[in-house]
C-alpha positions as CSV (number, residue, x, y, z in Angstrom):
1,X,-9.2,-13.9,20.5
2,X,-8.4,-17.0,18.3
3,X,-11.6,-16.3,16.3
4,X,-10.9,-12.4,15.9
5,X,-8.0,-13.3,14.5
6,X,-9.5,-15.5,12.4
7,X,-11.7,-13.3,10.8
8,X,-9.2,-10.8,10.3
9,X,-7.3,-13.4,8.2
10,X,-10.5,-14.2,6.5
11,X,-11.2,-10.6,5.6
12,X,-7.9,-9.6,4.2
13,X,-7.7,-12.9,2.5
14,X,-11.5,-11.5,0.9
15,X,-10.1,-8.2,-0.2
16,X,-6.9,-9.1,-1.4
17,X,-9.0,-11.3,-4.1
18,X,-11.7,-8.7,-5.0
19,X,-9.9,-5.3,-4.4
20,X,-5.9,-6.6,-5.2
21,X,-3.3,-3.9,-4.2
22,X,-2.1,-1.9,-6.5
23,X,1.4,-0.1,-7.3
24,X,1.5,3.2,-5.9
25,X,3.3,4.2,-8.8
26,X,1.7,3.2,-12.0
27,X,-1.5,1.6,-10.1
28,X,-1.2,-2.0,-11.5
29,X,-1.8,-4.7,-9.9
30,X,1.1,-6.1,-7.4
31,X,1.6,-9.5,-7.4
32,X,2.0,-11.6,-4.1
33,X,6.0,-10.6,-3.6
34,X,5.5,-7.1,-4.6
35,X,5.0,-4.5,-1.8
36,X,4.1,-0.9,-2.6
37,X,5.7,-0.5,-5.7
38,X,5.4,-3.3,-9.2
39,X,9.0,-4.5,-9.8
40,X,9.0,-1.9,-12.9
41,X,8.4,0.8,-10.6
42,X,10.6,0.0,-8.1
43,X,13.3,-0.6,-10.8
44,X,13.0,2.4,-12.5
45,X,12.6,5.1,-9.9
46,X,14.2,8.5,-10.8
47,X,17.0,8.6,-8.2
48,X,19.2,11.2,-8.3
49,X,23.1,10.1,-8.7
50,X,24.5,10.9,-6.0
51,X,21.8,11.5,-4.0
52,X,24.4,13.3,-1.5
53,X,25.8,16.8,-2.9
54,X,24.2,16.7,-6.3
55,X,24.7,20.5,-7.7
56,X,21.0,20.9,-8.8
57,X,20.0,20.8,-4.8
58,X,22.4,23.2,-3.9
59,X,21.2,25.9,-6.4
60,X,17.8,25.9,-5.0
61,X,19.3,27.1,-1.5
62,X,22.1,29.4,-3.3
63,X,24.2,28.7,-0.4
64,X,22.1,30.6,2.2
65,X,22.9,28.2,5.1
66,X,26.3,26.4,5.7
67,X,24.5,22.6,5.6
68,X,27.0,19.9,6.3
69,X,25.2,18.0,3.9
70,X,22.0,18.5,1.8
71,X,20.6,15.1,0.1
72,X,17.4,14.4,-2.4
73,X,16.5,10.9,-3.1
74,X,13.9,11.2,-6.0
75,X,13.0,13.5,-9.0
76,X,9.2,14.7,-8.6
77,X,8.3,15.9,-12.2
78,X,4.5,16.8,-12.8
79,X,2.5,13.7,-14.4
80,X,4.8,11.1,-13.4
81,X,4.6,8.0,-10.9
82,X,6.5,10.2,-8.4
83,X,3.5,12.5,-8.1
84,X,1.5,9.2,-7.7
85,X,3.8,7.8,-5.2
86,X,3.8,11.3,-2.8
87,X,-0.4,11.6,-3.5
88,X,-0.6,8.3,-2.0
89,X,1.8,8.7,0.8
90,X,0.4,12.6,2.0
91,X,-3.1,12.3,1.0
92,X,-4.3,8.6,0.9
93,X,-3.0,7.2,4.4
94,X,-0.5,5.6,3.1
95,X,2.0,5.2,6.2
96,X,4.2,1.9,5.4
97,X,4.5,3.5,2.3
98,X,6.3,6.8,3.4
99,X,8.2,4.0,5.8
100,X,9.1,2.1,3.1
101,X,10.0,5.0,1.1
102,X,12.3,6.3,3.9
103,X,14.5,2.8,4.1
104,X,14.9,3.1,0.3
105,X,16.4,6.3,0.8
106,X,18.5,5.4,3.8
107,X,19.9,2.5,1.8
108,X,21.4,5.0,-0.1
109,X,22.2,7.3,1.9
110,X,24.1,4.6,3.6
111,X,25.9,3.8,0.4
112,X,27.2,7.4,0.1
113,X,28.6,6.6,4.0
114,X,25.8,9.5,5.4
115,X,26.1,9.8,9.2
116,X,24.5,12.0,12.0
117,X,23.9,11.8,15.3
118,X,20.1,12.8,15.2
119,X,17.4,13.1,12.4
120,X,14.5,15.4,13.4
121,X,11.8,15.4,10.9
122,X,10.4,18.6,9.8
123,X,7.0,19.4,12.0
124,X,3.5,19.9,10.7
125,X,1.0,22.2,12.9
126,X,-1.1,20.1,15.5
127,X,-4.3,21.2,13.2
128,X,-2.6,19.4,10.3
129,X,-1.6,16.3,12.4
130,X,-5.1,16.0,13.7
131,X,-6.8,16.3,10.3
132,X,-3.7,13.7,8.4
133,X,-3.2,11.5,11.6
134,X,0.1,11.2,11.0
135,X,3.4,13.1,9.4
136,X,4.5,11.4,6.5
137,X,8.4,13.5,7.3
138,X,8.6,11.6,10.8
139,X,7.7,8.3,9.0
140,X,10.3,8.9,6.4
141,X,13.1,9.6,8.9
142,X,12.2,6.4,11.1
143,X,12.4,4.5,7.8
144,X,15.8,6.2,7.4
145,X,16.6,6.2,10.9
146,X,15.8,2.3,10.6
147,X,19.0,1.6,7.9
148,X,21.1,3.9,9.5
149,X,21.0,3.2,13.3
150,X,20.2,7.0,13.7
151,X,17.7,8.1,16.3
152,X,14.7,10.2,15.3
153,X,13.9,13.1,17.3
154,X,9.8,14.4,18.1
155,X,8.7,17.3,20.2
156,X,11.9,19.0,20.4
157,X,11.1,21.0,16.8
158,X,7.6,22.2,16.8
159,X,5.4,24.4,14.2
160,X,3.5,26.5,16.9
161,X,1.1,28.5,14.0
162,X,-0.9,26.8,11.6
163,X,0.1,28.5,7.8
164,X,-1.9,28.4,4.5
165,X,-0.4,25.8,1.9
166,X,2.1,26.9,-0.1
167,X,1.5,25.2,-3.1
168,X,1.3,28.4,-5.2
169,X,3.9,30.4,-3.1
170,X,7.3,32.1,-4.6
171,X,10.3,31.7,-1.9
172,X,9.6,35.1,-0.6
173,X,6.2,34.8,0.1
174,X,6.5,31.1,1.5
175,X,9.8,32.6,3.6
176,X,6.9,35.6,5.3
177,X,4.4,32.8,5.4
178,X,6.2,30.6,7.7
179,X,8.3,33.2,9.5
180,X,8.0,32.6,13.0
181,X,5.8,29.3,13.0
182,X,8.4,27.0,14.2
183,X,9.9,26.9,17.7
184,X,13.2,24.5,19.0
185,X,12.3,23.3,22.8
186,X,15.3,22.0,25.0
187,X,18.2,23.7,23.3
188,X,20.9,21.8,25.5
189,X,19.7,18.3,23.7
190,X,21.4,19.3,20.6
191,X,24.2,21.1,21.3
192,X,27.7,20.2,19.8
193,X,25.4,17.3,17.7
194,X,25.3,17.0,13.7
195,X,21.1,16.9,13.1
196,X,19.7,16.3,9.8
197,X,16.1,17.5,9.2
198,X,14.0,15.3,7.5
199,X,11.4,16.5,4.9
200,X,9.4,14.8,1.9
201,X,10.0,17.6,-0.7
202,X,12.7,20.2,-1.8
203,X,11.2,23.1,-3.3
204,X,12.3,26.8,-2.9
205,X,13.7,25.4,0.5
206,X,12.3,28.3,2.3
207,X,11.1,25.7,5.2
208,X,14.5,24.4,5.7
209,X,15.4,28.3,6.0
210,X,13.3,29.2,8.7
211,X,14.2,26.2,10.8
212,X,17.7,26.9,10.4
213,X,17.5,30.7,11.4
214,X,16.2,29.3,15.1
215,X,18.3,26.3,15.1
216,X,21.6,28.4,14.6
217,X,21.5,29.6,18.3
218,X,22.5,26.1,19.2
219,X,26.3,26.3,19.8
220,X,28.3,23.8,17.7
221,X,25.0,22.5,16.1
222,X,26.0,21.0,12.3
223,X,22.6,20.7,10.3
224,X,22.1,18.7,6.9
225,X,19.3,18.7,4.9
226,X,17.2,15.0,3.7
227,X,14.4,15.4,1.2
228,X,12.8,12.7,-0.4
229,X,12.4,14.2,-3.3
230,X,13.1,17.6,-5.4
231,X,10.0,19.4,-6.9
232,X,11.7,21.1,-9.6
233,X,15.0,21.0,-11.7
């Protein structure tokens, strides 16, 4: 046991000097107090102000669901280190990153004195999971649910049919893409709560509209919104 662990100490201590971490961001080279992101990253990320309420969120949804609150932490722009940052997390197993990620944005969520009593992070389709290995939305809300002392619920919301990407989608066709994919199982655990869905990115917000269409039948159910980021401006 002793020498296993050993060797695993020997081998990271290997790679850290021949293949050095780099920034998710800008892909530099981090140096031994950096974590994830260089200090210049980290420092400059485009956070929206306030990231609670901001008026360019609520146009995407035009008001089509009464959300207690609807929140984006970051500004995704084509090109830029935020398009970096979400590659890594979704597509390069990046999971302490989407963690990490998630505590940065409950920080300030907890700033803007955010509260819920349960963050349920927005499903992908078992295909997906198996393929990815993990959800990068469930990691962000337990990094959120870290900061805030909030519980994250799994299981309960579930995306029962497995739908084409929707990358290249308007808000219609994304809306009859994903119409009837999700499903809400023991109705009673949520009722009377205030639930905030969790989700990495904020685009035509059709996904947030289908979940909310089942999720209404729950009496006295409040339901924000938490994106990490907002696709478009």
């Amino acid at each position: 046991m002793h020498l296993q662990s050993f060797l695993k100490k020997l081998f990271t201590a290997f790679a850290s000097v021949f293949f050095p971490p780099v920034c998710s961001g800008c892909k530099s080279n981090l140096s031994g107090f950096e974590k994830f992101l260089c200090s210049e990253c980290l420092n400059n990320l485009p956070v929206f102000e306030p990231v609670l309420g901001h008026p360019i969120h609520g146009q995407v949804l035009g008001g089509r669901m009464p959300l207690e609150h609807l929140g984006c932490f970051l500004r995704f722009t084509k090109g830029s280190r935020v398009q970096n940052i979400m590659h890594g997390m979704k597509y390069e197993n990046r999971r302490e990153l989407a963690l990490f990620l998630g505590e940065l944005f409950g920080q300030r969520l907890k700033q803007e004195g955010f509260v819920c009593d349960i963050l349920i992070p927005v499903p992908v389709h078992r295909k997906k999971l198996k393929d990815r290995g993990y959800n990068q939305a469930a990691l962000i809300a337990y990094g959120i649910g870290t900061v805030l002392g909030i519980p994250v619920s799994e299981g309960n919301l579930i995306k029962n049919r497995y739908t084409q990407t929707q990358t290249k989608l308007n808000r219609e066709q994304r809306m009859l893409n994903l119409k009837g994919s999700f499903e809400l199982k023991n109705y009673e655990n949520f009722k009377g709560k205030h639930v905030a869905l969790v989700d990495d990115v904020l685009t035509t917000g059709s996904t947030t509209e289908n979940i909310w269409e089942i999720m209404r039948e729950v009496p006295q159910l409040k339901i924000s919104a938490l994106y990490l980021c907002h696709a478009r401006d």
